[in-house]
Backbone as a printed PyTorch tensor [residue, N CA C, xyz], in Angstrom:
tensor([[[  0.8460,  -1.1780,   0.0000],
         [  0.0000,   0.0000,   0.0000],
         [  0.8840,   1.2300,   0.0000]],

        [[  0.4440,   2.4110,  -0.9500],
         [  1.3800,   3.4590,  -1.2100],
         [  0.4700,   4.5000,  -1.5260]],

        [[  1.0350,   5.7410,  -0.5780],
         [  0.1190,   6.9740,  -1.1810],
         [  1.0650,   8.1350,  -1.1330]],

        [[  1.3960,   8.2900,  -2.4960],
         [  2.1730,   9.0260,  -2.9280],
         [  2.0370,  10.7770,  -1.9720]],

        [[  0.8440,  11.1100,  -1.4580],
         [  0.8470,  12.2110,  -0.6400],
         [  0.5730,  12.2830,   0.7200]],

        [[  1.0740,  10.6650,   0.7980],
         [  1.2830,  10.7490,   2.9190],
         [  2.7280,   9.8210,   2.6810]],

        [[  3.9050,  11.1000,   3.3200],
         [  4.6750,  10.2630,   4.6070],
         [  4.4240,   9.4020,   5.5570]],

        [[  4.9330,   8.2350,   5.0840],
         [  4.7850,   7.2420,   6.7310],
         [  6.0560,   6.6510,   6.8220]],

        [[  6.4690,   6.5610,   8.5220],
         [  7.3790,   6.7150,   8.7950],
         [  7.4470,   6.1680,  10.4430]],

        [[  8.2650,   4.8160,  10.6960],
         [  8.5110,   4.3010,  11.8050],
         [  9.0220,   4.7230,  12.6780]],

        [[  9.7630,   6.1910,  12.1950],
         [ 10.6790,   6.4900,  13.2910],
         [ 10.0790,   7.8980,  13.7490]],

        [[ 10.5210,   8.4770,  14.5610],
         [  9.5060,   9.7460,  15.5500],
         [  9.8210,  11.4200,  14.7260]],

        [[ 11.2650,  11.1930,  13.7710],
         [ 11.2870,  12.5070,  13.2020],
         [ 11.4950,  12.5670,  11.9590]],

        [[ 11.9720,  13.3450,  11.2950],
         [ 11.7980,  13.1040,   9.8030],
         [ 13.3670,  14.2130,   9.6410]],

        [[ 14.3650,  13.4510,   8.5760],
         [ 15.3980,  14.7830,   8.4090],
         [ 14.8640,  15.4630,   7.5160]],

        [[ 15.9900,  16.2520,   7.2740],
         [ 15.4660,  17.2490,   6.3290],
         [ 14.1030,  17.8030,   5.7490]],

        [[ 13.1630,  17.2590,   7.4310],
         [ 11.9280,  18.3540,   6.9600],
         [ 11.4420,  19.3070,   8.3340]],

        [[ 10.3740,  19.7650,   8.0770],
         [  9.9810,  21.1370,   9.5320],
         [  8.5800,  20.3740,   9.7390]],

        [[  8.7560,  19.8840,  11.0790],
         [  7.0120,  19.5300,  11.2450],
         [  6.6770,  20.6700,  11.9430]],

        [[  5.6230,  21.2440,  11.4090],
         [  4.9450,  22.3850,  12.3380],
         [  3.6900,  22.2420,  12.6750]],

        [[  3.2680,  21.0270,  12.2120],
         [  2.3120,  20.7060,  13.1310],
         [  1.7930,  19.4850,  13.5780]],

        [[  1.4520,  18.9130,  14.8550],
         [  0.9260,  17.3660,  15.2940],
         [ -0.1850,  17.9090,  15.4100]],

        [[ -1.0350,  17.0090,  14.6670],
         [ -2.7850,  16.3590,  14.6990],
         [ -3.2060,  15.2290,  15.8290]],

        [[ -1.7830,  14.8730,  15.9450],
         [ -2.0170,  13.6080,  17.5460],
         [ -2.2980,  11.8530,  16.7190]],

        [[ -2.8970,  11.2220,  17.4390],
         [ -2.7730,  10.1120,  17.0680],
         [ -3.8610,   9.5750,  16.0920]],

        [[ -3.6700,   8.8430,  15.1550],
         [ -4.4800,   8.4300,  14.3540],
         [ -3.9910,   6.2840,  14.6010]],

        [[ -5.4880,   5.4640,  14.0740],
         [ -5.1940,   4.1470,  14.1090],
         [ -5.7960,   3.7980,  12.8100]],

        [[ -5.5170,   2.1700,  12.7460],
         [ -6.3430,   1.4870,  11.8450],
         [ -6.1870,   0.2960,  12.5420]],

        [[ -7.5420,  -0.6990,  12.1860],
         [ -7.4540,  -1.9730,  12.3580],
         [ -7.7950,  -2.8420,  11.6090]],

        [[ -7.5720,  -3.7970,  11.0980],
         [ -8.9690,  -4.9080,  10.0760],
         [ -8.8720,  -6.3120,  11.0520]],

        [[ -9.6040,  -7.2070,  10.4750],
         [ -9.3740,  -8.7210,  11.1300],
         [ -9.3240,  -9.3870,   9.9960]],

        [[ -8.5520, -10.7590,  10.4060],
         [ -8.2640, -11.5730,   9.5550],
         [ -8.8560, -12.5840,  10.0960]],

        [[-10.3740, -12.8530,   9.8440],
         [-10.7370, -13.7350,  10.0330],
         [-11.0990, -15.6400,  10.5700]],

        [[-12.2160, -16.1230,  10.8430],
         [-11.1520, -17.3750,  11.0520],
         [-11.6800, -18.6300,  10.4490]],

        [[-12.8600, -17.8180,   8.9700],
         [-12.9740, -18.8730,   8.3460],
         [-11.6020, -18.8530,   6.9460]],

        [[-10.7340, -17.6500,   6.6670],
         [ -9.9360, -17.3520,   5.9370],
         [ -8.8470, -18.4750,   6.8690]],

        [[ -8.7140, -18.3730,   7.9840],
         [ -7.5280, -18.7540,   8.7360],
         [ -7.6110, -20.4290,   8.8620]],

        [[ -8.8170, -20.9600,   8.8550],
         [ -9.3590, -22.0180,   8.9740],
         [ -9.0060, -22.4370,   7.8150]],

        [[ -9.2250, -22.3150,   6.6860],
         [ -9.4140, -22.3070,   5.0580],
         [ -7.7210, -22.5570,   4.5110]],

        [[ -7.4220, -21.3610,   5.1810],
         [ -5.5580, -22.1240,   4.6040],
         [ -4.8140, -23.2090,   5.3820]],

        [[ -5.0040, -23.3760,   6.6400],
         [ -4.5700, -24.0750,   7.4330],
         [ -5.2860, -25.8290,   6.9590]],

        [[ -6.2180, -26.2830,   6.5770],
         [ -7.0310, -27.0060,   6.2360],
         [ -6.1710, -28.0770,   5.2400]],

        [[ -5.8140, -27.2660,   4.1090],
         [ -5.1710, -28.3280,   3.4000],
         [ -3.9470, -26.9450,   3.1740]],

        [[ -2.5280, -27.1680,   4.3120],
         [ -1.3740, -26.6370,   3.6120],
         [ -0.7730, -27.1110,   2.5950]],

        [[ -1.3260, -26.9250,   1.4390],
         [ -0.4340, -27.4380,   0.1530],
         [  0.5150, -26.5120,  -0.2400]],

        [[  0.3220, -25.4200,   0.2800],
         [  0.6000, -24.3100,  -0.7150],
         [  2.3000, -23.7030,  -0.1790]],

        [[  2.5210, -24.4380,   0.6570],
         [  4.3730, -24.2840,   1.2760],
         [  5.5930, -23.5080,   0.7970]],

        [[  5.9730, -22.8710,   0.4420],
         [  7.1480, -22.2760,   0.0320],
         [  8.1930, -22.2080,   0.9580]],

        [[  8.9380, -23.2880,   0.8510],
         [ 10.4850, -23.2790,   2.0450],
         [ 10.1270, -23.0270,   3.6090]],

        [[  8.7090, -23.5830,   3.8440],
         [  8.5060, -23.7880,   5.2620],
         [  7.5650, -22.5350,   5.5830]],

        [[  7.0920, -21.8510,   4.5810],
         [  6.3870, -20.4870,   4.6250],
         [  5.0750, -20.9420,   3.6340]],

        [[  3.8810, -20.2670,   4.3870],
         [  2.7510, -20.8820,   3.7080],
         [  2.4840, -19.0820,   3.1210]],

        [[  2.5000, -19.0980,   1.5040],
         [  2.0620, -18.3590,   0.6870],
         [  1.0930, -17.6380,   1.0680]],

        [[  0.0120, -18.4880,   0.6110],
         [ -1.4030, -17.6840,   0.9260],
         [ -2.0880, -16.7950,   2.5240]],

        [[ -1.2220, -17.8910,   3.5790],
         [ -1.4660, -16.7510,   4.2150],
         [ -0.8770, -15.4400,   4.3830]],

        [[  0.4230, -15.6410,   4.2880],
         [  1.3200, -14.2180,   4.3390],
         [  0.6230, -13.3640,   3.3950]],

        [[ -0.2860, -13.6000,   1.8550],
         [ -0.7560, -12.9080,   0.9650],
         [ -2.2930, -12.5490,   2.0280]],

        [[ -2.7340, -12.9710,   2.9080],
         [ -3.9000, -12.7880,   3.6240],
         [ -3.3930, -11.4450,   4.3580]],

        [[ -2.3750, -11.8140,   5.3710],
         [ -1.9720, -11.2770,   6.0490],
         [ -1.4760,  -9.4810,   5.8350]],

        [[ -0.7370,  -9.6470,   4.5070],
         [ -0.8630,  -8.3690,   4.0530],
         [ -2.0480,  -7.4000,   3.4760]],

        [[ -2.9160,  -8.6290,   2.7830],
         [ -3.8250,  -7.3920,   2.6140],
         [ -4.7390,  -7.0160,   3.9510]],

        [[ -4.6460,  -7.3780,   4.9880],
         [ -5.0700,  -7.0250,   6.6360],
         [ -4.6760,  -6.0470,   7.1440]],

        [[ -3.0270,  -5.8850,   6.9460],
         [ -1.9310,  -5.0350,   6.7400],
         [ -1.9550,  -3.7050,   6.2000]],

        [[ -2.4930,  -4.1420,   4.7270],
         [ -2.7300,  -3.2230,   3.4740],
         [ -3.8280,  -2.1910,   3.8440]],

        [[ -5.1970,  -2.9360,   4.3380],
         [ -5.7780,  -2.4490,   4.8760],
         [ -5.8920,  -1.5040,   5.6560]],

        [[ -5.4790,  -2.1020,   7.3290],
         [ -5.1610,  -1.4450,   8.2420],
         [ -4.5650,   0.1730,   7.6590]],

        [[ -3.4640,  -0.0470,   7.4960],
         [ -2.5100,   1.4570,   7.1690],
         [ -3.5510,   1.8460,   6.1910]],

        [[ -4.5540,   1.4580,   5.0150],
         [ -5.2310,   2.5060,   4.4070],
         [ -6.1070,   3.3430,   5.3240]],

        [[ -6.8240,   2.5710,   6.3490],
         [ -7.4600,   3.2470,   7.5390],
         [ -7.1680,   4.5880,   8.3000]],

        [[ -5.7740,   4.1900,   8.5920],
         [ -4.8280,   4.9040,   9.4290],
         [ -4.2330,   6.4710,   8.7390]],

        [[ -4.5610,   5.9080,   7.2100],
         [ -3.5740,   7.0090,   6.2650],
         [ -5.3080,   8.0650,   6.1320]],

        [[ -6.2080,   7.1040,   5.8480],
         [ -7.6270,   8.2020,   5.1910],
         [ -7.9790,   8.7440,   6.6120]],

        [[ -7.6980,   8.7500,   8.0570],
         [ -8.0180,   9.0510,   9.0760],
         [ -7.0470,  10.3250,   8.8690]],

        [[ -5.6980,   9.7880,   9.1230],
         [ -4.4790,  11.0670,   8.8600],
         [ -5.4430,  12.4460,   7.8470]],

        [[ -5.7330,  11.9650,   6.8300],
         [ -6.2620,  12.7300,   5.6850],
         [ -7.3650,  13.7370,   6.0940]],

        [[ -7.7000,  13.0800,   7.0120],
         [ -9.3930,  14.1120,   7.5060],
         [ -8.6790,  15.0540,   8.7490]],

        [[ -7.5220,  14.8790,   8.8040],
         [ -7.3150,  15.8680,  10.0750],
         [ -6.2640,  16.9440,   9.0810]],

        [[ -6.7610,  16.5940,   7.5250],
         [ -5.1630,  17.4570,   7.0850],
         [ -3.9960,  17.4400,   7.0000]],

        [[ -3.3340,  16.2200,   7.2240],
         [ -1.9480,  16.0690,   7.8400],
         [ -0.8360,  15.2430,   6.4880]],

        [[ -0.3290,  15.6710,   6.2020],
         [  0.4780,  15.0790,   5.1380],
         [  1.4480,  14.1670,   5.1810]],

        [[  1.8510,  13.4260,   6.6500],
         [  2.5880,  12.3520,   7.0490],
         [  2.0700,  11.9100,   8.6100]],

        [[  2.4970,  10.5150,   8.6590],
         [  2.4280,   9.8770,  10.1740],
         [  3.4390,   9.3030,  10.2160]],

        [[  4.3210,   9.5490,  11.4450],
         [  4.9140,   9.2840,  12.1240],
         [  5.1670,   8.3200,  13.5540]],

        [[  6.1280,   7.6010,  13.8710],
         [  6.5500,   6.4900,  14.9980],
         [  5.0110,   6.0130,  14.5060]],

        [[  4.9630,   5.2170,  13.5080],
         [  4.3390,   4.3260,  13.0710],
         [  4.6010,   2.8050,  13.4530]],

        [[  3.4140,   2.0130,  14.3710],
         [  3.8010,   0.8420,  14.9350],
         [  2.2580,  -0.2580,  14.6080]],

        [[  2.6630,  -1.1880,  13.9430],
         [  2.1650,  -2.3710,  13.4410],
         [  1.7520,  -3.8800,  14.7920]],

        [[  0.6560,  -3.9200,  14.8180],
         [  0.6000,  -5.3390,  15.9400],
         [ -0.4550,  -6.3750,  15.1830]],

        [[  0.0400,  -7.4740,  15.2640],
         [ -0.7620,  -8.6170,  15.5240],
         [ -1.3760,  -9.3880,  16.4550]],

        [[ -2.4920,  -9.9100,  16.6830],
         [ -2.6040, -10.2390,  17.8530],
         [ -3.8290, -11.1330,  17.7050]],

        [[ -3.7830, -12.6260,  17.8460],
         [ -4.6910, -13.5210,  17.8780],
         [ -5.4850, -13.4230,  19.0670]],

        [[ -7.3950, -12.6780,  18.6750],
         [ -8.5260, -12.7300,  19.3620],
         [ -8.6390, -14.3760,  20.1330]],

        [[ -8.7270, -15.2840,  19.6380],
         [ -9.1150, -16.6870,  19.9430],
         [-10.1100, -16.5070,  20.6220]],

        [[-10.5000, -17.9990,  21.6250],
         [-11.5660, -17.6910,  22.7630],
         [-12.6780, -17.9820,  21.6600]],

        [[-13.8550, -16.6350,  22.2270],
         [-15.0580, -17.0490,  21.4090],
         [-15.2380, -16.4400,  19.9300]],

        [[-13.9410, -15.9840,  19.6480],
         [-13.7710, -15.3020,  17.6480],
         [-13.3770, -15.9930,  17.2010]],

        [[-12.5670, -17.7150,  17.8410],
         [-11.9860, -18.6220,  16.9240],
         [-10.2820, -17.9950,  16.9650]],

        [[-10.3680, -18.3420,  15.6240],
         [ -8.5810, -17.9670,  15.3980],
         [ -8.5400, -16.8350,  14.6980]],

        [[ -9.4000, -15.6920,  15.0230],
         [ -9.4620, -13.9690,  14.3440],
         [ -8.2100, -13.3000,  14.7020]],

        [[ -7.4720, -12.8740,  13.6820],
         [ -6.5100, -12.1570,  14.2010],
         [ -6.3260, -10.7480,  14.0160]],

        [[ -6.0660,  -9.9980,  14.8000],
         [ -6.4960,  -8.5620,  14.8980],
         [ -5.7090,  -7.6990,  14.0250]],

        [[ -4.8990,  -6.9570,  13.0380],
         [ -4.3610,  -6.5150,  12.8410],
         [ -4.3740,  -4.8690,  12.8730]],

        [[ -3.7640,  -3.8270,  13.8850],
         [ -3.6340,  -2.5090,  14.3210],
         [ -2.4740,  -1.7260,  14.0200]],

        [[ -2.5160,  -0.2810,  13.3990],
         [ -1.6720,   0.2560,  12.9950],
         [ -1.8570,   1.2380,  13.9480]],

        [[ -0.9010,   2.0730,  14.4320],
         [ -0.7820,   3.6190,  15.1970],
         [  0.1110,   4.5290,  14.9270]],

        [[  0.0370,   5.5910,  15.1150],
         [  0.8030,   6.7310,  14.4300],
         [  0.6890,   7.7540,  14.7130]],

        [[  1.3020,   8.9800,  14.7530],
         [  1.2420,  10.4190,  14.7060],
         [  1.2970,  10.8520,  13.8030]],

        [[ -0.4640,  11.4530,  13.5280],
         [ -0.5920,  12.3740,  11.8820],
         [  0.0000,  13.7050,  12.1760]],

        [[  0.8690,  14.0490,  11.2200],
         [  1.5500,  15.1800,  10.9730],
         [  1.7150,  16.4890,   9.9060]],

        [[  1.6160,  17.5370,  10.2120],
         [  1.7330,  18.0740,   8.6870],
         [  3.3100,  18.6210,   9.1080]],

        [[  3.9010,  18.7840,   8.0420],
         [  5.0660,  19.2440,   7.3430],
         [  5.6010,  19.7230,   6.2240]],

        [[  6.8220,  20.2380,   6.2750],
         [  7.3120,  21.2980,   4.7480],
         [  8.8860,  20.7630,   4.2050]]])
């Protein structure tokens, strides 16, 4: 996922630019389901060197997701980058099954 008019950025400052202003925190989340999770796990055929394909291709668009959330949230406050950008996974289980949560966080920012 790429948007050519938001900075994003893991780390808390940016060189060679002027932030002059924080909007504060912006998130995203999606789930990755657990009939998707159920569904690849079922018959792993799909293996690549001990790495199962299809889910990592699940997994990102959860991913993909998420940060589009996070970036069109940034967008409504005006802000042209987010910053100390941090990514979690985190298996719901219990009574969601095997749902896995995927959450993005950040500081929307404008800058020059």
């Amino acid at each position: 996922m790429e948007d050519a008019n938001m900075l994003l950025s893991s780390t808390n400052t940016l060189d060679n630019k002027e932030i002059f202003k924080y909007h504060g925190l912006v998130t995203g989340e999606s789930l990755l389901g657990s009939n998707v999770y159920k569904d690849l796990f079922s018959g792993v055929r799909d293996v690549v060197g001990g790495r199962t394909s299809k889910y990592e291709k699940e997994l990102q668009k959860a991913r993909n997701l998420t940060i589009e959330s996070m970036v069109n949230k940034a967008k409504e406050l005006n802000a042209n980058g987010i910053i100390g950008i941090k990514i979690s996974y985190n298996n719901l289980g219990g009574t969601m099954g095997n749902t896995i949560l995927v959450t993005a966080y950040g500081t929307a920012i404008s800058f020059k």
